[in-house]
C-alpha positions as CSV (number, residue, x, y, z in Angstrom):
1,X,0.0,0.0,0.0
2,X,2.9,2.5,-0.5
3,X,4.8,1.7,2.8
4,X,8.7,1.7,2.7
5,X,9.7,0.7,6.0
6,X,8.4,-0.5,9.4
7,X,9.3,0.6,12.9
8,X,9.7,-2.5,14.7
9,X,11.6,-5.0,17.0
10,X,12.0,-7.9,18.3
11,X,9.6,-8.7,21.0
12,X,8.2,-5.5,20.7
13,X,11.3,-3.9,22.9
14,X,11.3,-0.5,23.1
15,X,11.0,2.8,25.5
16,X,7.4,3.3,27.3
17,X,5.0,1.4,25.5
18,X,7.6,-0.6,23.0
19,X,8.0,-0.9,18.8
20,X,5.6,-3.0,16.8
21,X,6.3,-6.5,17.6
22,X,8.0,-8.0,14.5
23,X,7.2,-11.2,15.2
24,X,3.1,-10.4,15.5
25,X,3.9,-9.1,12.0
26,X,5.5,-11.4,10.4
27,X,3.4,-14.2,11.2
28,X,0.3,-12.9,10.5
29,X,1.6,-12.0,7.3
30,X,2.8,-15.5,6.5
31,X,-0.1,-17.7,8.5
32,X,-2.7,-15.6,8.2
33,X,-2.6,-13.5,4.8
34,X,-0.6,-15.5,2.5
35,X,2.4,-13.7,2.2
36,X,6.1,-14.7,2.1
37,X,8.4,-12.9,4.4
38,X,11.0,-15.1,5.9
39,X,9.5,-18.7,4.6
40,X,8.6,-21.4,6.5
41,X,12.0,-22.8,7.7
42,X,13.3,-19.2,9.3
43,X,9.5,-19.2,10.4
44,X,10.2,-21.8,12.9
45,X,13.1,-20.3,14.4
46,X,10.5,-17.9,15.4
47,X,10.1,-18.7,19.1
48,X,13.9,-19.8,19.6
49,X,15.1,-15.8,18.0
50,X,12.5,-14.6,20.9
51,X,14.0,-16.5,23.7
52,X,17.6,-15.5,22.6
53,X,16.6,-12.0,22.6
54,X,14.8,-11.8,25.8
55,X,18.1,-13.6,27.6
56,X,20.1,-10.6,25.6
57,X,18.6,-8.0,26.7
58,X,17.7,-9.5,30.0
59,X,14.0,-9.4,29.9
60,X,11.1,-11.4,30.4
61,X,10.1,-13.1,27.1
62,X,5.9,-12.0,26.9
63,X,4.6,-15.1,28.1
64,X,1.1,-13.9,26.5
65,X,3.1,-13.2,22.4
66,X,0.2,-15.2,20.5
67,X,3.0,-17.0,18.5
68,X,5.6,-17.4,20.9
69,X,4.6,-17.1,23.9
70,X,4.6,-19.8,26.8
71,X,1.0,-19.4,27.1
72,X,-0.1,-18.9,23.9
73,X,-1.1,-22.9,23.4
74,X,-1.0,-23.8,27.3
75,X,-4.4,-25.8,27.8
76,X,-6.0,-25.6,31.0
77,X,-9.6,-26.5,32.1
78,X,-10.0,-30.1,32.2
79,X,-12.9,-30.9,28.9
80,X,-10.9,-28.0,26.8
81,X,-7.6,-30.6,27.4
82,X,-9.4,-33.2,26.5
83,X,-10.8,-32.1,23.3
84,X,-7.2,-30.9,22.3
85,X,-6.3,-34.2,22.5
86,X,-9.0,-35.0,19.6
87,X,-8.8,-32.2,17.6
88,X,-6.4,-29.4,18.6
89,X,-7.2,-27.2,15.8
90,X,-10.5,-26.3,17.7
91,X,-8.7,-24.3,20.3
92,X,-5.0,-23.5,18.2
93,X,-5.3,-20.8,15.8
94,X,-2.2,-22.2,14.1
95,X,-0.2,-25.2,14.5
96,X,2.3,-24.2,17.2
97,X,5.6,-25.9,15.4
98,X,4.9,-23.6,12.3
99,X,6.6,-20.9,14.7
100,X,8.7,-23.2,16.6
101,X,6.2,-23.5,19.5
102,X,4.6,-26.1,21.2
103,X,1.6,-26.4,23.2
104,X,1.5,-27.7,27.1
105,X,-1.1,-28.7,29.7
106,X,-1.5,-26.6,33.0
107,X,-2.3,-28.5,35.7
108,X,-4.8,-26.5,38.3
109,X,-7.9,-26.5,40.3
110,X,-9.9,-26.4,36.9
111,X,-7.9,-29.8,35.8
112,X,-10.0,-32.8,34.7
113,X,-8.4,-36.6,34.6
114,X,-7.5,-35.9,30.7
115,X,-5.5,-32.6,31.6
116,X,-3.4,-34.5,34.6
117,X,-2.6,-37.6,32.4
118,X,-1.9,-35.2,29.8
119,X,0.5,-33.4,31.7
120,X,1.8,-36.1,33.2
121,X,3.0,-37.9,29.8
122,X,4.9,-34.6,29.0
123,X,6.6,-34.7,32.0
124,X,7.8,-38.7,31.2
125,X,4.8,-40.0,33.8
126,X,3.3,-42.0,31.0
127,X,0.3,-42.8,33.3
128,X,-2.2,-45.0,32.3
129,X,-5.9,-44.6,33.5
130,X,-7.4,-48.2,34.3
131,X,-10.4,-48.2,36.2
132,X,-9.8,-45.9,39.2
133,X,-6.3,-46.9,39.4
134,X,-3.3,-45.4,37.9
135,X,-0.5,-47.4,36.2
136,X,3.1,-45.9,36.0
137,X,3.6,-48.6,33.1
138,X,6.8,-46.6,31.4
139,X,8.6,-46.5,34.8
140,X,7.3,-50.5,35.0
141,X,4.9,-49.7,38.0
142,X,1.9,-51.2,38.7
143,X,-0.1,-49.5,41.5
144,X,-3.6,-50.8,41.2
145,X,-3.6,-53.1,44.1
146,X,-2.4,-50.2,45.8
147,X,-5.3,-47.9,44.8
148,X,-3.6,-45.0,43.5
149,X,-6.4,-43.3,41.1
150,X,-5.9,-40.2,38.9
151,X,-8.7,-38.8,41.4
152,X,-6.7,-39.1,44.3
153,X,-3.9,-37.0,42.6
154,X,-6.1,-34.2,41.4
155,X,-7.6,-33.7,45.2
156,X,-4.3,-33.5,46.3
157,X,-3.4,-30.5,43.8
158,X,-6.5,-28.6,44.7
159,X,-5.8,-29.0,48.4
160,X,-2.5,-27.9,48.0
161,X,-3.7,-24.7,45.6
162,X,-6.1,-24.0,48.4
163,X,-3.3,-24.0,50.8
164,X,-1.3,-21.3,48.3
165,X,0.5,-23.8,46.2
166,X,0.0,-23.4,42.2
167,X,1.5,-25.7,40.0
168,X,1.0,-23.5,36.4
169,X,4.4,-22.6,36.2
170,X,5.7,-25.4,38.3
171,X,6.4,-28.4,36.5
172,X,9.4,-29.7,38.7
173,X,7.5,-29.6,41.6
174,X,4.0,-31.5,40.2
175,X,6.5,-34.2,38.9
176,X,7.8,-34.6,42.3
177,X,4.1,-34.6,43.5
178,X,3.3,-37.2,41.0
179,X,6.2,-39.5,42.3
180,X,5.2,-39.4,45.6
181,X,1.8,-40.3,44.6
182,X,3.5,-43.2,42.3
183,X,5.5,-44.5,45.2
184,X,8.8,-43.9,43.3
185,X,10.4,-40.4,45.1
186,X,13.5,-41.2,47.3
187,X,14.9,-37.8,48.3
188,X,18.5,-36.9,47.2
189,X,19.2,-35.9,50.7
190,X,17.8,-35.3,54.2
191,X,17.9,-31.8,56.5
192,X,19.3,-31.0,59.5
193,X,18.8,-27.9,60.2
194,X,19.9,-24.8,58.1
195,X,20.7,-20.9,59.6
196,X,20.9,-17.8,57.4
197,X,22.2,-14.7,59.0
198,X,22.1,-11.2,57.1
199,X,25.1,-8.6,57.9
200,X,24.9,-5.2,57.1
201,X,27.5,-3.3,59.1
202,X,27.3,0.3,57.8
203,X,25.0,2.4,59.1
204,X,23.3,3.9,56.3
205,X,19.7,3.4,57.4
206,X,17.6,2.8,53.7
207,X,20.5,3.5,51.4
208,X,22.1,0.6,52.6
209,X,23.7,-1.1,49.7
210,X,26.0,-3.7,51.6
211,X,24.3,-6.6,53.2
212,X,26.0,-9.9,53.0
213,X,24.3,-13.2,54.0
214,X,25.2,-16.2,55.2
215,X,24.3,-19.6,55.3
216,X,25.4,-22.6,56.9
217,X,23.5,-25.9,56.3
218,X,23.3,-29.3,57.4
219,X,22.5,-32.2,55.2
220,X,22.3,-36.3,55.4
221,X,23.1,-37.9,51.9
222,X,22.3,-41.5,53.0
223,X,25.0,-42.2,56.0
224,X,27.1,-39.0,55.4
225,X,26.6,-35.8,57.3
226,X,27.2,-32.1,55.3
227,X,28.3,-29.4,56.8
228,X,28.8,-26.1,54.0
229,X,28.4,-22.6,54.6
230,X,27.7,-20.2,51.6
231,X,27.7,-16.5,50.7
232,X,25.7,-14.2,48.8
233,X,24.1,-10.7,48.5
234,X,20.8,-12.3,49.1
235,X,19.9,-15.2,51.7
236,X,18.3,-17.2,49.3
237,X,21.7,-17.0,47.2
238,X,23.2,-18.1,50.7
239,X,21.5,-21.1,50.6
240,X,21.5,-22.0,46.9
241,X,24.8,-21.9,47.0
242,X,25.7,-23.6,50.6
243,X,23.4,-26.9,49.6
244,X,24.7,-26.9,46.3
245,X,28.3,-27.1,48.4
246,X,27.0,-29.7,50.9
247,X,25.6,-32.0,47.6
248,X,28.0,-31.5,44.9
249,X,30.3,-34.1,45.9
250,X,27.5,-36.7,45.7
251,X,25.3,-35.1,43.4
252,X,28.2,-34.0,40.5
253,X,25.0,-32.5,38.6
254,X,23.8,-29.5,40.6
255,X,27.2,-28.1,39.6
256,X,25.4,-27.3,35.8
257,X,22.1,-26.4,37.7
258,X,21.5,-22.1,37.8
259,X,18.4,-20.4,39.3
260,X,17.2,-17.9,36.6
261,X,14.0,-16.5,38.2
262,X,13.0,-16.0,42.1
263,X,9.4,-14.2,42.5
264,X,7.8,-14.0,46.1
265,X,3.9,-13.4,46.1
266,X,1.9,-12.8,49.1
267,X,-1.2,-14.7,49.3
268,X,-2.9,-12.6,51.7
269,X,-2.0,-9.0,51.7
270,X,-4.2,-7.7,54.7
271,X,-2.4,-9.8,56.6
272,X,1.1,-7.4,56.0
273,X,4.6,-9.5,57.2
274,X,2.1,-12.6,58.5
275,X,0.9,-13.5,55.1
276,X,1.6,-16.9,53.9
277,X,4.6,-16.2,51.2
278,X,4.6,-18.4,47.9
279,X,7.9,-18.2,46.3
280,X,8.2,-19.6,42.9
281,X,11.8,-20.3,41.4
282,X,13.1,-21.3,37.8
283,X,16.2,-23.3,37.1
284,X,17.9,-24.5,34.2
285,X,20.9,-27.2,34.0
286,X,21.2,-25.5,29.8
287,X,19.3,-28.2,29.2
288,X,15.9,-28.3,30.7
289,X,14.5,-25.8,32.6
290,X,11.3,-26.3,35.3
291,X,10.1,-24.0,37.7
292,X,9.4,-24.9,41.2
293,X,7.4,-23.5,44.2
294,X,7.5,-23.2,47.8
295,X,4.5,-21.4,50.6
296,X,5.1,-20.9,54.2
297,X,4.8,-18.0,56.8
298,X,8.2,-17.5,56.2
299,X,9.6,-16.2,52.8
300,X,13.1,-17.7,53.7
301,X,11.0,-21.4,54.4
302,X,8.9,-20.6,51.9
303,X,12.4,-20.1,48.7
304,X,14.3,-23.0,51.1
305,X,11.1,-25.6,49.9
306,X,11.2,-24.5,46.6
307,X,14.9,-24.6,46.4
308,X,15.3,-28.1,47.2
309,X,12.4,-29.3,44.6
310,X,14.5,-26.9,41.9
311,X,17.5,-29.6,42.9
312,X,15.5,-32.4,42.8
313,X,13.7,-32.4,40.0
314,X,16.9,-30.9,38.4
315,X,18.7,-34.2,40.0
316,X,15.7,-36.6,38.6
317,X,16.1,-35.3,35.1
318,X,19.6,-35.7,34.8
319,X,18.9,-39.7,35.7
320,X,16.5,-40.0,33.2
321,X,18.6,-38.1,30.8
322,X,21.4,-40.8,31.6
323,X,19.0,-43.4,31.1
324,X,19.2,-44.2,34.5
């Protein structure tokens, strides 16, 4: 229509309310008008060159970009997961690999039996429903004489995201859930007791800039006793880094393992500095990455809970990477 050039970036980066987003444009120009701009192959890079730029510039990638996007093919009531099953193109407006996408099942209080075994299998929890039992039959478990049913599992998530616990954006954390429901979780290592102390020894009142903390922490890996004390700006960082001292000798794998995201939300603001805390934390071993959560009275309880799931789970997927 006469148009020479377009403002644009990215991801839509940009001062106050951003550039156009060229990756809105240019697929709806090739997936929904017709036209050739980059062609299908350099289409599919389209999420990956999102990610890669959000890491550059150190931002949040949108998590609601209707191409690339985390949630732009997430799945969440329990009938709408199990239509997408039958026929995703009812609820996809394109086919999320034409953009390099894929889709995923959240797992909430709305989740029906088809969403859970859903997510499950894209975990590697290939449950199968039989009856009201569930079978774990990839892992070679068989738990109907126990009585495990998919039921069960599902009450247990939505007592737990009653008690402040979500499970949307915590994927390491449900598969640990699942285990324990599958009889299969065997902790990586026991507590003792941990301490965090916080040290600020200038008195500059608000401006202060130069707290250190501290944390010592005291694990059991089967028969052996840890002692390791770590430092940071930030206690959580304290402990991160003191368990990941205390295990790293028996777990060689946490030394890969990074946080990348820590949020703290209170669940009950009237209630000031008594509100239950949820702390929800992302890692990444470069590669997979699962998010974790954590909710106590206590924000450093709270991050301490969902640090040791983020090491977990990051712990169970290297197994199963190794084929173990």
């Amino acid at each position: 229509a006469g148009a020479t050039s377009v403002q644009g970036t990215v991801n839509g980066i940009g001062e106050r309310v951003g550039n156009t987003d060229l990756l809105t444009v240019i697929a709806d120009l090739e997936l929904k008008m017709g036209a050739t701009c980059v062609g299908k192959h350099s289409l599919a890079q389209l999420t990956g060159v999102a990610q890669y730029v959000a890491e550059l510039c150190n931002v949040s990638k949108p998590a609601h970009h209707p191409y690339t996007g985390t949630s732009a093919f997430a799945h969440k009531g329990g009938l709408h997961a199990s239509a997408i099953a039958r026929f995703p193109a009812a609820y996809e407006h394109v086919d999320p690999a034409a953009v390099g996408n894929t889709n995923r099942t959240v797992v909430s209080e709305l989740a029906g039996k088809a969403s859970l075994l859903q997510k499950a299998a894209s975990l590697g929890f290939h449950l199968e429903e039989a009856g009201v039992s569930v079978q774990a039959a990839a892992l070679g478990f068989n738990l109907e004489a126990a009585g495990v049913s998919t039921q069960d599992v599902l009450d247990d998530i939505k007592d737990r995201e009653g008690a402040g616990f979500t499970y949307e954006v915590a994927d390491g954390s449900l598969g640990l859930l699942l285990m324990r429901h599958l009889g299969i979780y065997r902790p990586a290592f026991t507590l003792e007791s941990f301490r965090v102390i916080v040290d600020d020894r200038e008195d500059t009142g608000a401006l202060a800039k130069d707290a250190l903390s501290e944390a010592t922490v005291k694990i059991h890996v089967d028969t052996a006793r840890f002692v390791a004390t770590g430092e940071s700006a930030g206690p959580v960082g304290a402990l991160d880094n003191a368990l990941r001292m205390a295990i790293v000798e028996s777990y060689p794998q946490v030394a890969a393992m990074e946080l990348t995201d820590y949020k703290v939300r209170l669940l009950d603001e009237s209630q000031g500095t008594d509100a239950i805390t949820r702390v929800t934390i992302t890692a990444t071993d470069g590669v997979d990455t699962w998010g974790t959560v954590g909710v106590s009275e206590n924000v450093i309880e709270a991050s301490w809970n969902a640090l040791v799931d983020s090491l977990e789970y990051g712990l169970h997927r290297a197994r199963v990477r190794a084929g173990e």
